[in-house]
C-alpha positions in Angstrom: -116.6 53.5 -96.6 -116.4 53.9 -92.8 -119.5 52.0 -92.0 -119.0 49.6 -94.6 -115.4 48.5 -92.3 -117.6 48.8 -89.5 -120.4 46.4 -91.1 -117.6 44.0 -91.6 -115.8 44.4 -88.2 -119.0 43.3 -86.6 -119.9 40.8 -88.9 -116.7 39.0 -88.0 -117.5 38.9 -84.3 -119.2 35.9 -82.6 -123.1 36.7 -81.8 -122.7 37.3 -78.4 -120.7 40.3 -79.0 -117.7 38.7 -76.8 -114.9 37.1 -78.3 -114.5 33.2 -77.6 -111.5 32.1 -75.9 -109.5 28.8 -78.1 -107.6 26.5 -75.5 -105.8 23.5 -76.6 -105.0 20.4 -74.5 -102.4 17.8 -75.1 -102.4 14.8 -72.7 -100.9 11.4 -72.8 -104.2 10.0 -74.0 -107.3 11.2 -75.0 -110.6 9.0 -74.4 -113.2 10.4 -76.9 -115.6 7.4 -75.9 -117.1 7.8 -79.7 -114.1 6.8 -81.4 -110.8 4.5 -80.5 -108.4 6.1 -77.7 -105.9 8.7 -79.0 -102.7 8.4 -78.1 -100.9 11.7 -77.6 -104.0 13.7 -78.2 -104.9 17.0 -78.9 -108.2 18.7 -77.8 -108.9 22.2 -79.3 -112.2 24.0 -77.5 -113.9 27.1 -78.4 -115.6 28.8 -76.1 -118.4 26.8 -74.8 -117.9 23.9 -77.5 -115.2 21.5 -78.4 -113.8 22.8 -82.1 -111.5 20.1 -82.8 -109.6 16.4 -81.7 -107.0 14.3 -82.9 -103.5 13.0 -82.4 -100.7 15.5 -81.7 -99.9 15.0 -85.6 -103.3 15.6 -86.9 -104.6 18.5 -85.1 -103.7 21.9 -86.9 -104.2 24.8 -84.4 -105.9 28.1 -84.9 -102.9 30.5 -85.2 -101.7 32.1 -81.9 -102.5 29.2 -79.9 -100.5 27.6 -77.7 -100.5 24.0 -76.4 -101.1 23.5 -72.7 -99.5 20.3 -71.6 -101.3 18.2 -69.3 -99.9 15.1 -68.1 -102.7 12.3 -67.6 -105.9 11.5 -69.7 -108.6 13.5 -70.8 -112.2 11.9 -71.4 -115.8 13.1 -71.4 -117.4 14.5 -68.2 -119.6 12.0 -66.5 -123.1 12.0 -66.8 -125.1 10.4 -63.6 -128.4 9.6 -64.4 -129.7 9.4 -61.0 -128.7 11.5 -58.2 -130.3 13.6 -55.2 -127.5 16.6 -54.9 -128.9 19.9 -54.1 -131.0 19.3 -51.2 -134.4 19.2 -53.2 -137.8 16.9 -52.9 -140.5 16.3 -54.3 -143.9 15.5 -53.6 -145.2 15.3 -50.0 -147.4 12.8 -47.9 -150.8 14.3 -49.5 -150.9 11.4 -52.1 -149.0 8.5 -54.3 -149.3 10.1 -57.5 -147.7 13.9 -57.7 -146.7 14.8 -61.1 -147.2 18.4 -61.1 -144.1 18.5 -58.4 -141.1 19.9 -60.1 -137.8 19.5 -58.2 -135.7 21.8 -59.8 -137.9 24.9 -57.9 -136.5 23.2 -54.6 -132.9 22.9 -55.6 -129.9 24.8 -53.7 -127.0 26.3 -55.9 -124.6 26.1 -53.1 -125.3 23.2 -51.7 -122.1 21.2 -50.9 -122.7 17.9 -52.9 -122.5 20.0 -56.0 -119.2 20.3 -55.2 -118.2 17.1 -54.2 -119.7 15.8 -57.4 -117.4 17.9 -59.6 -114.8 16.3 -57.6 -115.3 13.2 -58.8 -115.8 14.1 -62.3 -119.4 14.8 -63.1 -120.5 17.4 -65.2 -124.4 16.8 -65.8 -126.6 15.4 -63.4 -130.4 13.9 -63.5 -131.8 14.8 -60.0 -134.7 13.4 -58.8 -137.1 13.5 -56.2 -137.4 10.5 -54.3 -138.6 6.8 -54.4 -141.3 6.8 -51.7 -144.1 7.8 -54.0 -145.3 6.2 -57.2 -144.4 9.3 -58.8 -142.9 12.1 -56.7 -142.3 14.6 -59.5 -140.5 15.8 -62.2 -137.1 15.3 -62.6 -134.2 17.7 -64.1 -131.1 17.6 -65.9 -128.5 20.0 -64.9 -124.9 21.2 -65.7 -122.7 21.6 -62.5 -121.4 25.1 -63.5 -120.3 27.3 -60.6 -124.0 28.8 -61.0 -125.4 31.1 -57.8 -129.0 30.1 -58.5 -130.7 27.0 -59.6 -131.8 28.9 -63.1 -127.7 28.6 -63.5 -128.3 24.7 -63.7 -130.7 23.8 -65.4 -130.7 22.5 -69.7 -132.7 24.1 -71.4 -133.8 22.7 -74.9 -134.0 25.1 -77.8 -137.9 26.4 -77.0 -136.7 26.9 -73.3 -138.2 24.3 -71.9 -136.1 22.9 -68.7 -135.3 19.3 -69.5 -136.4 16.5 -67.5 -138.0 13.2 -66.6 -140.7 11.7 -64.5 -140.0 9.7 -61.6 -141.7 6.9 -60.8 -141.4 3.6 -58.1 -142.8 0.7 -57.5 -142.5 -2.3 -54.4 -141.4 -1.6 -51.5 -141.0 1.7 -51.0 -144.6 3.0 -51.8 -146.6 0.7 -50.2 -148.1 2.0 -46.7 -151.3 3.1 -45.3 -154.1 5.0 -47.1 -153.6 7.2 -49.3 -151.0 5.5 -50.6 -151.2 1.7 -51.1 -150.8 -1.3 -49.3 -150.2 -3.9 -51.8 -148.1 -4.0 -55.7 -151.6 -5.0 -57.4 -153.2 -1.5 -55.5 -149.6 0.6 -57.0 -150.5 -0.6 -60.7 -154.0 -0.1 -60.4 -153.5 3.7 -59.3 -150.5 4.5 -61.6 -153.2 3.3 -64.4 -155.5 5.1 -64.0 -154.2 8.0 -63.7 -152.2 7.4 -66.5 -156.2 7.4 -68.4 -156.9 10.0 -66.7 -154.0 11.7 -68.3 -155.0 10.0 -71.7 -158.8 11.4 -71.4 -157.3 15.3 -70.5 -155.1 14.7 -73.7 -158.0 13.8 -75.7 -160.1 16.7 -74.9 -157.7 19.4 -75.7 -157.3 17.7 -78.6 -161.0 17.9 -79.5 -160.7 21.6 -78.6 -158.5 22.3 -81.5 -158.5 26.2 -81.4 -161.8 26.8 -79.2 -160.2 27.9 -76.0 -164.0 27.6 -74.3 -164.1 23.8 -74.8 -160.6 23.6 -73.2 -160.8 21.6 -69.6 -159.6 23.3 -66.6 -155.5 23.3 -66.3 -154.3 20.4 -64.2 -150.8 20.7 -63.8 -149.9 17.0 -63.1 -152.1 15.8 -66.1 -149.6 18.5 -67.9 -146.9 16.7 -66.7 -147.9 13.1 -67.9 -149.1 14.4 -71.1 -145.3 15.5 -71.5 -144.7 11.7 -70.7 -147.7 10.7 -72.9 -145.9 12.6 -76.0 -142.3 11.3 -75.2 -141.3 14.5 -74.3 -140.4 13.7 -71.1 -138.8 10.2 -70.2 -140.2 7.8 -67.1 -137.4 7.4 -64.4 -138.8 4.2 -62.4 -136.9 3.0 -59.7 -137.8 -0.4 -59.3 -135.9 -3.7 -58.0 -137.5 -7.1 -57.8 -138.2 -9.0 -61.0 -141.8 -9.0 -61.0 -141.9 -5.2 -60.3 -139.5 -5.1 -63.5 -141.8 -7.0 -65.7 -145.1 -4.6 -64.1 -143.2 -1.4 -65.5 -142.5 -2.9 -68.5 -146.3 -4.1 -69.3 -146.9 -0.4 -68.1 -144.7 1.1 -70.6 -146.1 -1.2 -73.6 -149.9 -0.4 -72.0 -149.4 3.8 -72.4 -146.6 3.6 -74.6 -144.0 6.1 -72.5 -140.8 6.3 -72.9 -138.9 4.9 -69.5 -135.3 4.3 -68.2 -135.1 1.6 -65.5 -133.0 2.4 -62.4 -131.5 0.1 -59.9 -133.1 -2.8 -61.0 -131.3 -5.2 -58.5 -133.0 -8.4 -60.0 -132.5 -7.3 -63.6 -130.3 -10.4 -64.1 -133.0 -12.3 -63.8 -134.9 -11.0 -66.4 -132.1 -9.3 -69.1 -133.7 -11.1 -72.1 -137.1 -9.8 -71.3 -136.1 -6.1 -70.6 -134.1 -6.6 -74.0 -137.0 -7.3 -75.7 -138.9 -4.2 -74.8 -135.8 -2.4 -76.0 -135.7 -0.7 -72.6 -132.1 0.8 -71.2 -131.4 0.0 -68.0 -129.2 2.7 -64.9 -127.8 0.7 -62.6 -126.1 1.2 -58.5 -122.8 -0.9 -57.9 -122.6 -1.3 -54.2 -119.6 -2.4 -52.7 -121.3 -3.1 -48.8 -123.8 -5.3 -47.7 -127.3 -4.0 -46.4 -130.0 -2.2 -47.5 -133.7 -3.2 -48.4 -134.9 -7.2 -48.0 -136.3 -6.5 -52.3 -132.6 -5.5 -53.4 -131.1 -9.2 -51.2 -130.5 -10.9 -54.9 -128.5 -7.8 -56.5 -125.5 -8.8 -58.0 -122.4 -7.3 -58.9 -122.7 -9.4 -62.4 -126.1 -7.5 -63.6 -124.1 -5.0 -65.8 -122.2 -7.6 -68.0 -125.7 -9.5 -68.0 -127.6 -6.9 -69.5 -124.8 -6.0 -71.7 -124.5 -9.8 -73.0 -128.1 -9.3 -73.4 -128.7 -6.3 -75.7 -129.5 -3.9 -73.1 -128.1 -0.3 -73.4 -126.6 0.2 -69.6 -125.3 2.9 -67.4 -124.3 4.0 -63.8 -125.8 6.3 -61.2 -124.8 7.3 -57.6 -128.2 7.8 -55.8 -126.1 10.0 -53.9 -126.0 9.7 -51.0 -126.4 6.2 -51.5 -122.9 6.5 -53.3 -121.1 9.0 -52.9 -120.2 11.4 -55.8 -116.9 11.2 -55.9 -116.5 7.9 -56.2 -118.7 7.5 -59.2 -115.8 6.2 -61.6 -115.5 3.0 -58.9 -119.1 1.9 -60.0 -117.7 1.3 -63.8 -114.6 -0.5 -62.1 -116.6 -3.2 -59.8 -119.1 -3.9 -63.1 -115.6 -4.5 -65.4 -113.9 -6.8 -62.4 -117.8 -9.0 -62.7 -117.8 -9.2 -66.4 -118.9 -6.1 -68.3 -116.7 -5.1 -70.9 -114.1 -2.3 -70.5 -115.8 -0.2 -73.1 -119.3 -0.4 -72.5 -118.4 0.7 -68.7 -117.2 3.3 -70.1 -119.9 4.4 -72.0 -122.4 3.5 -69.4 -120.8 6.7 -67.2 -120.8 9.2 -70.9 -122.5 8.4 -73.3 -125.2 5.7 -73.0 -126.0 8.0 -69.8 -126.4 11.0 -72.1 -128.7 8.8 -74.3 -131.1 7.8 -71.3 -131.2 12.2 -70.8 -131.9 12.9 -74.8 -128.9 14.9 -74.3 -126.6 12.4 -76.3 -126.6 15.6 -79.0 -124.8 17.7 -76.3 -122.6 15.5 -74.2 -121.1 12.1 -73.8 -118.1 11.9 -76.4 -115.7 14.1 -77.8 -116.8 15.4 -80.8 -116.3 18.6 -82.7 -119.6 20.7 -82.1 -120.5 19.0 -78.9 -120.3 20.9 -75.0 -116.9 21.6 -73.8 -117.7 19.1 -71.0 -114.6 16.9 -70.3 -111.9 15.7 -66.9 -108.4 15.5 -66.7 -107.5 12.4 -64.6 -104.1 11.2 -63.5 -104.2 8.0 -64.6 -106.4 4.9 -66.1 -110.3 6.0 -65.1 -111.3 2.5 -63.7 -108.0 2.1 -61.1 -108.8 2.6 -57.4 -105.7 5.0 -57.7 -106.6 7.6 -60.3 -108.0 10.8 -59.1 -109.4 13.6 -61.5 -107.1 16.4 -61.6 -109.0 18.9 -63.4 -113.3 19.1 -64.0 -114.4 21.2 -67.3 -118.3 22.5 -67.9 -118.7 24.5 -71.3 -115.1 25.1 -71.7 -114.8 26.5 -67.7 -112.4 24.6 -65.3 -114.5 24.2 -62.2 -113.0 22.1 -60.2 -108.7 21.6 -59.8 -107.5 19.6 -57.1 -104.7 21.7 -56.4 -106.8 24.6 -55.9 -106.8 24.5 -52.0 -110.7 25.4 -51.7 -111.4 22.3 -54.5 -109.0 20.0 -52.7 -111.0 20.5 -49.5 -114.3 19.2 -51.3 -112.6 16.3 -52.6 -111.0 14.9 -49.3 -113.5 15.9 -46.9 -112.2 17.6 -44.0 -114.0 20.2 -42.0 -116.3 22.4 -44.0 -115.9 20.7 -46.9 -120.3 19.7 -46.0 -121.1 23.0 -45.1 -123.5 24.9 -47.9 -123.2 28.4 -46.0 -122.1 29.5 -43.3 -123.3 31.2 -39.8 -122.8 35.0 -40.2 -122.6 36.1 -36.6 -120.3 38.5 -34.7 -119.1 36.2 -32.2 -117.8 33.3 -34.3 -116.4 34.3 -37.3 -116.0 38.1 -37.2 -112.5 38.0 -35.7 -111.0 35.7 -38.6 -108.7 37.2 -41.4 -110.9 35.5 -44.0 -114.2 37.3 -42.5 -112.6 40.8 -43.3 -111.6 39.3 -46.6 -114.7 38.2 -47.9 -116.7 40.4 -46.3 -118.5 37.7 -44.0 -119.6 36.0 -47.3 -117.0 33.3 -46.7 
């Protein structure tokens, strides 16, 4: 009889042997992004996972719990679909075409911008390699949980596979002397054929089947584009002029990958045609002039173009081209030049989620979805809300009245500093050095 209590004690527990903590949140409003906006709403989470949501009539708590009042609104966590946080690059000045580079390996946990960027309200980011290649790596999508190594960051799908895209470029930026190349029609020509090459490597394993002595020798960037190949793995192509547009989207259609536009500063011009190939577009909102002679024609107007137009849109920081914290002004400056309320708002959650295949995770509010979510003080596009409170998996990492979290969101000496010097002559005589342990 004793085991059999046992048996049932146990089966009553959560997998992980731990019990999961229930927190419930009632704010003034509640912007699930999925659904309409719930006035005096309720938001019940579960450990990692959000359990239930509702109006403060509605929403039966789990017994023992208590409502914790927050004054403000509560929405989903932003997702930026195209930063460079973490310090980390890609491929080198060897060649072009590097697919085999995989930023993630080169990433810093405690790099300040991680910070920064939980101070203005992101909770997943895409980080990419950069733009000076016609494909500088792979990309990754990570969670900004107080993590001490990169492994802490990273999604993993459900095989364990650490999610992520391929970045690609064209115009500008790629074009200079041998090995890379000097003109557009030279960038085309080598991201095609390496793009057969990819398709021939492909093909062989195929015809393999389960000979492992007909198998070609491993190429690790021809692994990487057969991932893109597949659809595994998405195309994240920074490009900016309209005729560069239109080349990525006869590329696309050519090798049928899957591909997110970024930037695309002359996307205005050609909304109907990028509608047409059904392909979603990330756009920057910069409120300064400047920058490169192929981005003169961008336009503050693009995202309520493309939106008019069909075309699934979202935001992204290129930070540092934007900072961070200031993410939540991108969606404001698109709304003020004609895109719609709503769909800004989904173009910093949701649609972004979509463009990451992480749409199943993240985004909206929804029962069985991450416990990813911000507090703010007030309406999310006005120049004077700031985001009181920052939630990954059901964790608070970032307050603002924490002192330490407050520091990161102001700026302010320190508050760019990933680690400190550890020497006996400057910071071995401080309180905090004792404290700490000279970890500080």
């Amino acid at each position: 009889m004793r085991h059999i209590l046992i048996l049932i004690v146990l089966s009553c527990l959560p997998l992980s042997g731990q019990s999961q903590e229930i927190r419930a949140f009632h704010a003034d409003r509640i912007i699930p992004i999925s659904g309409a906006e719930i006035p005096d709403g309720v938001l019940v989470i579960r450990g990692k996972k959000i359990e239930a949501i509702g109006s403060l009539s509605t929403v039966q708590l789990p017994q023992g719990v208590k409502l914790e009042r927050v004054r403000g609104m509560i929405m989903p966590g932003l997702v930026d679909t195209h930063s460079h946080i973490g310090g980390g690059s890609g491929g080198d000045g060897s060649n072009p075409i590097q697919p085999d580079c995989k930023i993630w390996e080169t990433l810093n946990a405690k790099d300040a911008g991680l910070r920064k960027a939980l101070a203005g309200g992101l909770t997943t980011v895409n980080v990419m390699p950069g733009s000076g290649h016609l494909m500088s790596g792979q990309t990754v999508y990570i969670k900004l949980r107080r993590a001490k190594t990169v492994e802490g960051l990273v999604i993993k799908d459900k095989t364990g596979w650490v999610m992520g895209g391929m970045k690609m470029a064209n115009g500008t930026n790629s074009i200079r002397s041998a090995p890379f190349p000097g003109t557009r029609a030279k960038s085309a020509a080598l991201v095609r054929a390496k793009y057969i090459q990819a398709q021939e490597y492909v093909a062989k394993i195929q015809a393999a089947g389960n000979d492992k002595s007909k198998l070609p020798p491993r190429d690790l960037g021809l692994e990487g584009l057969a991932e893109v190949l597949s659809g595994k793995r998405i195309v994240h192509h920074h490009t900016h002029r309209a005729d560069d547009i239109l080349t990525v989207l006869r590329l696309a259609k050519e090798f049928r990958f899957r591909v997110v536009l970024h930037h695309v500063s002359e996307g205005w011009k050609v909304a109907e045609e990028i509608a047409a190939a059904k392909v979603p577009c990330s756009i920057i909102v910069l409120d300064s002039p400047g920058g490169k002679l192929e981005a003169v024609d961008l336009r503050s107007e693009t995202g309520g173009i493309l939106e008019k137009a069909g075309v699934p849109t979202a935001f992204h920081t290129d930070d540092g081209i934007t900072d961070s914290r200031l993410f939540l002004r991108s969606a404001a400056f698109a709304v003020r030049s004609g895109m719609s309320r709503k769909a800004a708002l989904e173009g910093l959650t949701l649609t972004a989620a979509k463009m990451i295949d992480l749409d199943h995770r993240l985004g909206s509010l929804e029962p069985g979805k991450d416990a990813d979510f911000i507090i703010l003080s007030g309406e999310p596009l006005s120049v004077y809300t700031k985001v009181k409170q920052t939630w990954v998996e059901g964790k608070l990492v970032f307050d603002l009245a924490n002192p330490k979290d407050h520091l990161f969101a102001v700026g302010g000496y320190g508050a760019s500093e990933d680690q400190k010097m550890h020497t006996h002559c400057g910071w071995a005589g401080s309180p905090d050095h004792a404290k700490d342990g000279g970890q500080k």
